[in-house]
C-alpha positions as CSV (number, residue, x, y, z in Angstrom):
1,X,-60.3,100.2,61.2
2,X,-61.6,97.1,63.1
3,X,-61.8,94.6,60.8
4,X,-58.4,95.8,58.8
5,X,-56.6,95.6,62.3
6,X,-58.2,92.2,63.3
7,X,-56.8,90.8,59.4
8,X,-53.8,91.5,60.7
9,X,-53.5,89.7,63.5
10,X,-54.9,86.5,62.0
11,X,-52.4,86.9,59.5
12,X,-54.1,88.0,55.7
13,X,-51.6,88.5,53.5
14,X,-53.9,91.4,51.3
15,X,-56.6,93.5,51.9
16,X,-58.6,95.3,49.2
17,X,-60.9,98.4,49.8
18,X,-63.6,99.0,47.1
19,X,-65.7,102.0,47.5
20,X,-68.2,102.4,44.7
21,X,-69.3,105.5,45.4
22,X,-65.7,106.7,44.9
23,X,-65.4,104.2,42.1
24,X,-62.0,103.9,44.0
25,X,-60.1,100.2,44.3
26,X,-57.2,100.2,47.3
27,X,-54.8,97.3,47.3
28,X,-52.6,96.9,50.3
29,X,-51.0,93.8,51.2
30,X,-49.5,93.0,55.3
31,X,-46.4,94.6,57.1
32,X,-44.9,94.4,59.9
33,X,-47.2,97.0,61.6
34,X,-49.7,96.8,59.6
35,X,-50.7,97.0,55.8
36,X,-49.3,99.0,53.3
37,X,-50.9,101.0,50.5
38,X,-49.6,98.7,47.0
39,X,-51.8,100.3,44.3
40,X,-54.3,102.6,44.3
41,X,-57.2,102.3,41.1
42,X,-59.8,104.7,40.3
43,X,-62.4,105.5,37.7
44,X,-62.4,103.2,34.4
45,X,-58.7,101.7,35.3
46,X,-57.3,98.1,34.9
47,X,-56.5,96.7,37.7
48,X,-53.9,94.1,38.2
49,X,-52.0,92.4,41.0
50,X,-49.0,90.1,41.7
51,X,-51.4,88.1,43.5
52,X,-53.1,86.4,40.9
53,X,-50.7,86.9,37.9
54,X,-52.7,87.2,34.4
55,X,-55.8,88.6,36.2
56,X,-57.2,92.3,35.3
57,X,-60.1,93.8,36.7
58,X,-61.5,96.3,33.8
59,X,-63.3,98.5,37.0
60,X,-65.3,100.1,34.3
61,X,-67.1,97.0,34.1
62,X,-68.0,96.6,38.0
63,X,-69.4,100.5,38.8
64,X,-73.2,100.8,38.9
C-alpha cells in the first residue's frame, strides 16, 4: 500500500514482494499508474529477471 505507492512517485523502476510464510516471490516493475504484476514465483521455483540478466534465485534455498 503505502510504501508501494510512495516507490512510485519517487520513481523505482521494480518492486519485489517476498512473503515467506507463503514462500511466494512477486515481481512487478513501474507503470504509468502504478506497478504491474511481471512474474509471480512460488514454492521451490527459480526465479529470474530482465533486471539483472544471468541471475537466478533457487527460492528453495532462501525459505526457513
Amino acid at each position: 500500500g503505502i510504501k508501494m505507492k510512495l516507490y512510485h512517485r519517487f520513481g523505482v523502476a521494480h518492486y519485489w514482494i517476498v512473503d515467506p510464510v507463503r514462500r511466494r516471490l512477486e515481481v512487478r516493475e513501474r507503470g504509468a499508474r502504478g506497478y504491474r504484476l511481471v512474474a509471480t514465483y512460488v514454492e521451490d521455483a527459480e526465479a529470474t529477471t530482465a533486471l539483472f540478466p544471468g541471475l537466478t534465485i533457487e527460492l528453495s534455498e532462501i525459505w526457513p
